[in-house]
matplotlib code that plots the C-alpha trace (Angstrom):
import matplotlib.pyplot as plt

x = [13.9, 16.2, 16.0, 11.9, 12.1, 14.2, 12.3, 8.8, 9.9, 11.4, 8.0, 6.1, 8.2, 7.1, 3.8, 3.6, 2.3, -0.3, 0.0, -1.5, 1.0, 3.7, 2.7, 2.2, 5.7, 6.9, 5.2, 6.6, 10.7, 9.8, 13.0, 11.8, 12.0, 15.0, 14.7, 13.2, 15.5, 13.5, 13.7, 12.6, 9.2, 9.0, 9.4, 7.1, 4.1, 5.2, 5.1, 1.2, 0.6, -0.8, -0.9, 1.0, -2.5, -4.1, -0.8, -1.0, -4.2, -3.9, -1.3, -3.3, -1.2, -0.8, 0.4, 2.9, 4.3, 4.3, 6.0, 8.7, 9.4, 10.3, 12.9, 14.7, 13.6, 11.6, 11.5, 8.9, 8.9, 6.5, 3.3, 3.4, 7.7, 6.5, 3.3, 5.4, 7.8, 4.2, 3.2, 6.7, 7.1, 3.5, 2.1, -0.6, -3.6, -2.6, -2.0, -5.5, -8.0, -10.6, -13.7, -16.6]
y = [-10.9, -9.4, -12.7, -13.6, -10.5, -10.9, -14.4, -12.6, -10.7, -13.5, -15.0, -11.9, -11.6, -14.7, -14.3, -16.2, -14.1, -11.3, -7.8, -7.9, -10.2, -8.7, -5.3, -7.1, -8.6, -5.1, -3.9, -6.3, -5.4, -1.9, -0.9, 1.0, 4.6, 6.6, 8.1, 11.6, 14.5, 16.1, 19.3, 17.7, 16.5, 20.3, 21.7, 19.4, 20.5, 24.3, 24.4, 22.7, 25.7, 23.2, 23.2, 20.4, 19.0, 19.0, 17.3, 14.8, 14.4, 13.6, 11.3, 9.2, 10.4, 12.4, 16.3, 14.8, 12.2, 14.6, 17.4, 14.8, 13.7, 17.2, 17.9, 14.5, 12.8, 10.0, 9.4, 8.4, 4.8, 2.3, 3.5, 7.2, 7.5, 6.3, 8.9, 11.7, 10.7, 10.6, 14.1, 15.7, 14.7, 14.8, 17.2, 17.4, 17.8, 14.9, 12.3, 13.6, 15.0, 17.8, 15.8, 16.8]
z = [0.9, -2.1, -3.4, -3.5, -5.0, -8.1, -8.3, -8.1, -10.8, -12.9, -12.8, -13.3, -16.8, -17.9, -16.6, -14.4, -11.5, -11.5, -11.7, -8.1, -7.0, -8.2, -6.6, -3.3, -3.4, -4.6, -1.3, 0.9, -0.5, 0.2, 2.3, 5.6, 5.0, 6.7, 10.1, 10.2, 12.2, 14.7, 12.7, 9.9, 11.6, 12.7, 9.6, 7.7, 10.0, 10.1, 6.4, 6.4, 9.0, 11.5, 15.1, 17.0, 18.3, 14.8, 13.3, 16.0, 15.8, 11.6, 12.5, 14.9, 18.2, 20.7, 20.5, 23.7, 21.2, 18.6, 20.3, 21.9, 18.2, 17.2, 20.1, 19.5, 22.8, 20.6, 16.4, 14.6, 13.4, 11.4, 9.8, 11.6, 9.8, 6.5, 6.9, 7.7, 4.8, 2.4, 3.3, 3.6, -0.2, -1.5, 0.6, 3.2, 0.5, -1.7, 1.4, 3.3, 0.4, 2.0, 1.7, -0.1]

ax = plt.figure().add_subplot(projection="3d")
ax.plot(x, y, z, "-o")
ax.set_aspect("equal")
plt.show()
């Protein structure tokens, strides 16, 4: 993967691949973000001030998932990690905008 990587960028210096591609292949070398301690996951949805089933409810599971995440019994992983990671260092407001 490194190594498409450095190539995609080669090209892209040249100019030989889009600014679309490029941020595609940037995308796809992402590195997976690092596991979450279960204190961690606590502390990120104490400091939004929200209740385990709203929380679990924003990040499309259940409070019993949730609340199993934050006393180390499971850890977050794929799309929920890297969402907990987005509003742990953005913040809850800039990750899910009030609407209206």
């Amino acid at each position: 993967m490194r190594h498409m990587l450095e190539n995609g960028r080669r090209l892209y210096a040249h100019g030989w691949v889009s600014d679309e591609d490029m941020r595609q292949l940037e995308w796809i070398g992402m590195p997976p973000p690092a596991p979450l301690a279960p204190k961690e996951v606590r502390a990120i949805r104490e400091r939004e001030d929200l209740n385990l089933y709203v929380f679990a409810n924003m990040l499309n599971t259940t409070a019993r998932v949730l609340r199993r995440w934050e006393l180390g019994l499971n850890r977050p992983t794929g799309p929920a990690l890297r969402l907990l990671h987005a509003i742990r260092d953005k913040g809850m407001a800039t990750v899910f905008p009030s609407p209206g």
